[in-house]
C-alpha positions as CSV (number, residue, x, y, z in Angstrom):
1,X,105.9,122.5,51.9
2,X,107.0,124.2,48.4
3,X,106.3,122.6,45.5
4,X,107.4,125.0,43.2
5,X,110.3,123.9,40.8
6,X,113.8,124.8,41.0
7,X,114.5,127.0,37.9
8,X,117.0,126.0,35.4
9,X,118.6,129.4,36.4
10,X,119.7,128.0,39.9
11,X,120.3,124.8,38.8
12,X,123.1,126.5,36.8
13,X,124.9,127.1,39.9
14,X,125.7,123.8,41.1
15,X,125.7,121.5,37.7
16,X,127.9,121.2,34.6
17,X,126.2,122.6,31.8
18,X,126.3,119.1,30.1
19,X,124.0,117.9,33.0
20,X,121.8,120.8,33.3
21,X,118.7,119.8,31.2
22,X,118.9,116.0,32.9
23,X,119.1,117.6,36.5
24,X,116.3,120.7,36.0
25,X,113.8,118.5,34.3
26,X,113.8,115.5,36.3
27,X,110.7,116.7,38.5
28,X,107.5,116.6,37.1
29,X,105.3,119.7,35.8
30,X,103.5,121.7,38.0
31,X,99.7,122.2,37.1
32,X,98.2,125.4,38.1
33,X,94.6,126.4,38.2
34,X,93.6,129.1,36.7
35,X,92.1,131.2,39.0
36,X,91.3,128.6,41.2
37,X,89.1,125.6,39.5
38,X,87.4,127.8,37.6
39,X,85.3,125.6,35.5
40,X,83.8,124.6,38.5
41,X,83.2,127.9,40.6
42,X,83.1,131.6,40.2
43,X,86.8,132.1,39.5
44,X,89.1,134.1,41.6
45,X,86.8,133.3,44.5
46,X,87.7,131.6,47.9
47,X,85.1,128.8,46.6
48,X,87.2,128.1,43.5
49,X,90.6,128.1,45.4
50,X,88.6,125.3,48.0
51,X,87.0,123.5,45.0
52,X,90.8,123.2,43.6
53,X,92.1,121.9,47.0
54,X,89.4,119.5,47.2
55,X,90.3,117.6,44.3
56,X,92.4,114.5,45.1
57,X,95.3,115.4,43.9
58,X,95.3,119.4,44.5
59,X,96.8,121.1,41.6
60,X,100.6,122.5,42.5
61,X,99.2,126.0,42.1
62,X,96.3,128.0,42.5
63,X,96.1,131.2,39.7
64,X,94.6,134.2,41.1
65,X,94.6,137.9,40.1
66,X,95.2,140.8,42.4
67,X,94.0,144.5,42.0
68,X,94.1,147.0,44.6
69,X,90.7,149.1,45.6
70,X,90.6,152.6,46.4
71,X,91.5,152.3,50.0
72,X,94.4,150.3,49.4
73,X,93.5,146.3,49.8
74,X,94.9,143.5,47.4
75,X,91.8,142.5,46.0
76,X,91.3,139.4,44.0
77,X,89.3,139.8,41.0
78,X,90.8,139.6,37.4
79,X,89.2,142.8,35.6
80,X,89.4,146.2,36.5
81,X,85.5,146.7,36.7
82,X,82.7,144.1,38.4
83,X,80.9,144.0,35.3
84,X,81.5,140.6,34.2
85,X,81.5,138.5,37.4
86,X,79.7,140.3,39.6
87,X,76.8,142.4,37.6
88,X,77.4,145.9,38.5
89,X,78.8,149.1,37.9
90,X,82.2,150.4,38.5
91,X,86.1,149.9,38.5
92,X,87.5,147.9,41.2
93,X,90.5,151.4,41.6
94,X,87.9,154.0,42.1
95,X,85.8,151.8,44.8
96,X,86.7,151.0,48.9
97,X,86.4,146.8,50.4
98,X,83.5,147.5,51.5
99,X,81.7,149.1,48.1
100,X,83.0,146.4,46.1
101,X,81.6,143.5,48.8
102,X,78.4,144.9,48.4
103,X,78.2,143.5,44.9
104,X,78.8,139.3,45.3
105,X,81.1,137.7,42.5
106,X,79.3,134.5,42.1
107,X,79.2,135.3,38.1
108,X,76.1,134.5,37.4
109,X,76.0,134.7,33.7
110,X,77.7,131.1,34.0
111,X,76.7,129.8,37.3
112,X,73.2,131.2,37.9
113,X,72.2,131.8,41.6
114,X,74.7,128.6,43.1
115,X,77.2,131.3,44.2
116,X,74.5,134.6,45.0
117,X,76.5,135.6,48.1
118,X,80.4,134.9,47.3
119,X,82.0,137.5,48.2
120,X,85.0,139.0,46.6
121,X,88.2,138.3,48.4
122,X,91.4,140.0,49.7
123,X,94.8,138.1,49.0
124,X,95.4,137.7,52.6
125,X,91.9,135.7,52.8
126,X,94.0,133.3,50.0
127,X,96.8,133.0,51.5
128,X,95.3,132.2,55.2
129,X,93.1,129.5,53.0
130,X,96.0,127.6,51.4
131,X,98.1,127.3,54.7
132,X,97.6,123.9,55.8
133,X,97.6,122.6,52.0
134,X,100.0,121.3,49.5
135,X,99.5,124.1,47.0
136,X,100.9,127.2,46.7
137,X,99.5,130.3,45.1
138,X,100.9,132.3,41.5
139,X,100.0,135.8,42.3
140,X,99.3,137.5,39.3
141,X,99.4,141.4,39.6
142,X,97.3,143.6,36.9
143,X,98.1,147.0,38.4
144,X,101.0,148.8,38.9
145,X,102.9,150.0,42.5
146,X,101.6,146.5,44.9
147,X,104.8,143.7,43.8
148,X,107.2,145.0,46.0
149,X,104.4,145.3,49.1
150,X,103.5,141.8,48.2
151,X,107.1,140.4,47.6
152,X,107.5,141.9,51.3
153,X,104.0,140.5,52.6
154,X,105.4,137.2,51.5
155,X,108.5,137.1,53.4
156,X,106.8,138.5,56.6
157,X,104.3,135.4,56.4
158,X,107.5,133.0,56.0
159,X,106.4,131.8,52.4
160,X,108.3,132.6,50.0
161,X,109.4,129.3,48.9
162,X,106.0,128.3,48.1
163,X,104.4,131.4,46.2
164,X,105.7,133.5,43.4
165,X,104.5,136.9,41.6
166,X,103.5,136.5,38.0
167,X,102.8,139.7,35.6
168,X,102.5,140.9,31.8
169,X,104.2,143.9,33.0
170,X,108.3,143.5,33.5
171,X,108.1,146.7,35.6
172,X,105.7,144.4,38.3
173,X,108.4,141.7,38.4
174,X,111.3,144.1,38.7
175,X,109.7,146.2,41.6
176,X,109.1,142.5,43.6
177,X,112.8,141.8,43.4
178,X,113.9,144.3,43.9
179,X,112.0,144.1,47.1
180,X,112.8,141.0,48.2
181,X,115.7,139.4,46.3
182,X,114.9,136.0,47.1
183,X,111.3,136.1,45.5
184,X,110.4,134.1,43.0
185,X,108.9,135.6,39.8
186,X,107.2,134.9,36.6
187,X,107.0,137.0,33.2
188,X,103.8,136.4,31.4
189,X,104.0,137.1,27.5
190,X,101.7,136.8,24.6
191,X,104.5,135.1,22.5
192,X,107.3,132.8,22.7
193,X,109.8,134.7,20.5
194,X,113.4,135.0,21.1
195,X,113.0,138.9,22.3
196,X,110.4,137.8,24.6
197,X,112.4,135.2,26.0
198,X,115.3,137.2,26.5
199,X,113.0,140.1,28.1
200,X,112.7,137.3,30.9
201,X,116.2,136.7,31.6
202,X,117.3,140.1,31.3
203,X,114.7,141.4,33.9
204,X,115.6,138.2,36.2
205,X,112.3,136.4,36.1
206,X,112.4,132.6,37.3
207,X,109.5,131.5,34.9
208,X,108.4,133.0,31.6
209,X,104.3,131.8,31.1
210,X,103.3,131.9,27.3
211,X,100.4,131.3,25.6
212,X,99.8,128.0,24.2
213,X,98.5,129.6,21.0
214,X,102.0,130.6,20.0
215,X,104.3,128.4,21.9
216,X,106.5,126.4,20.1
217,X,108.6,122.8,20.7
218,X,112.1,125.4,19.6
219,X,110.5,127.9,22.0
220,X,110.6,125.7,25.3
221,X,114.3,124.7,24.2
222,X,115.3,128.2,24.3
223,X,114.1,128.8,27.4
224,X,115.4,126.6,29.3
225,X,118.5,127.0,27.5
226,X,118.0,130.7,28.9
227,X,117.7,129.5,32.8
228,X,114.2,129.8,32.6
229,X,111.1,127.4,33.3
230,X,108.5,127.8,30.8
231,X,104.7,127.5,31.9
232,X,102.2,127.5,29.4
233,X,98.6,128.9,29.7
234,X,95.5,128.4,29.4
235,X,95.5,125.2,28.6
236,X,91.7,122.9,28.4
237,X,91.7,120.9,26.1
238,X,94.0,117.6,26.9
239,X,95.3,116.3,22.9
240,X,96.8,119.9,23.1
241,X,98.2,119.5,26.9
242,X,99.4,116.4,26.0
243,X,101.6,117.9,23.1
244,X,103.0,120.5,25.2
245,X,103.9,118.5,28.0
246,X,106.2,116.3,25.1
247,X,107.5,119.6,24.5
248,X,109.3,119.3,27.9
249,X,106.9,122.7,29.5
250,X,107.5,123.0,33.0
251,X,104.2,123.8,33.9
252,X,100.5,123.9,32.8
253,X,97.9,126.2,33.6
254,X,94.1,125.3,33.0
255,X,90.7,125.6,34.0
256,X,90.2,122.1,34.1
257,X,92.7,121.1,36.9
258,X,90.7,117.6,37.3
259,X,90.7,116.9,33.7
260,X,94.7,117.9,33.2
261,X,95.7,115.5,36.3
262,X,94.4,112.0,34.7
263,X,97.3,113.1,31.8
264,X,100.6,110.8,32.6
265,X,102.9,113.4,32.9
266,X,100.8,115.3,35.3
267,X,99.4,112.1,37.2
268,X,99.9,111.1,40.4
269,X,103.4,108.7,41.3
């Protein structure tokens, strides 16, 4: 049932160099929706991970941020306060499960009243959800002290080889692997430079995910040149995918998972 892409890092193992490009590339990119299809639900939501399902084709990948509350669950929510999405006071750290589910996420500033009672979910919740489906989940961690406890929750469910832990900080992705070797991870950075690359491949990332803003055609050659897939976020608007994916990225993240899919590179064979 994985989807993910091999990594040009373990495709080294078992090519000539000469053939490695050829061999890592010849699957097409992954799209990933960003926290779930978000431009059609309440994102990080169990209705935005079913609306991406829904869509025929699913995306690769779901997006979804994970916090943990007070009394210790892997919440899904990207900020660290309910502010935004769900109206109310207080950071997601200082309350329990059950004080943040008194306050729906059904963001209302964008949606209105359509989602009133969605309730914010736990990663388990996710996970349970995407079982039976062909896409897999990029866990991205905003909090310190969870990525080896969800590296481990990963192998104890039997899915590691269709999930991976994604995070701006390089102390997240180390603590996962060094969990569970066999995880796969992803660095997210803000640039493409060759520092940030090499930041990757020193800490033993799978992916690097940069920002589209400041991505560069010289920037996906190094690295894969590196051992590294690149995926690129957030991605909406499809002249712009388009370029990218002539770039030779590895995988796109969007809002718009319907929208990216009618592009040839990411449409259905």
């Amino acid at each position: 049932m994985a989807r993910v892409n091999p990594s040009p890092r373990s495709c080294q193992l078992f090519v000539p160099i000469f053939l490695l490009l050829g061999a890592c590339n010849a699957r097409p990119p992954l799209l990933i929706a960003h926290r779930g299809n978000s431009s059609a639900a309440p994102e990080n939501t169990l209705a935005a991970v079913r609306s991406a399902v829904a869509l025929d084709p699913a995306p690769d990948l779901c997006e979804i941020d994970v916090h943990r509350s007070a009394d210790g669950e892997l919440v899904v929510i990207h900020d660290d306060t309910l502010e935004r999405t769900a109206g109310a006071a207080g950071r997601v750290a200082d309350l329990t499960l059950a004080e943040l589910r008194r306050h729906p996420v059904g963001f209302a500033e964008r949606f209105g009243e359509r989602f009133a009672e969605e309730p914010l979910p736990v990663l388990g919740e996710v996970l349970t959800l995407l079982e039976d489906t062909d896409t897999d989940l990029m866990i991205e961690i905003k909090v310190r002290g969870v990525g080896g406890e969800i590296a481990r929750l990963l192998a104890e469910r039997g899915e590691l080889d269709r999930h991976l832990i994604a995070s701006f900080d390089p102390g997240v992705v180390v603590d996962a692997s060094m969990a569970v070797a066999s995880v796969r991870t992803l660095l997210l950075r803000g640039e493409s430079t060759p520092e940030e690359l090499e930041l990757a491949r020193r800490i033993g990332a799978d992916v690097v995910g940069v920002s589209a803003r400041s991505l560069t055609r010289r920037a996906v050659g190094r690295a894969h040149d590196s051992g590294l897939e690149l995926w690129v976020y957030t991605v909406n608007d499809p002249d712009r995918a388009e370029e990218l994916l002539d770039w030779g990225v590895d995988g796109l993240i969007s809002d718009h998972p319907a929208r990216m899919r009618a592009l040839p590179p990411l449409a259905p064979r």
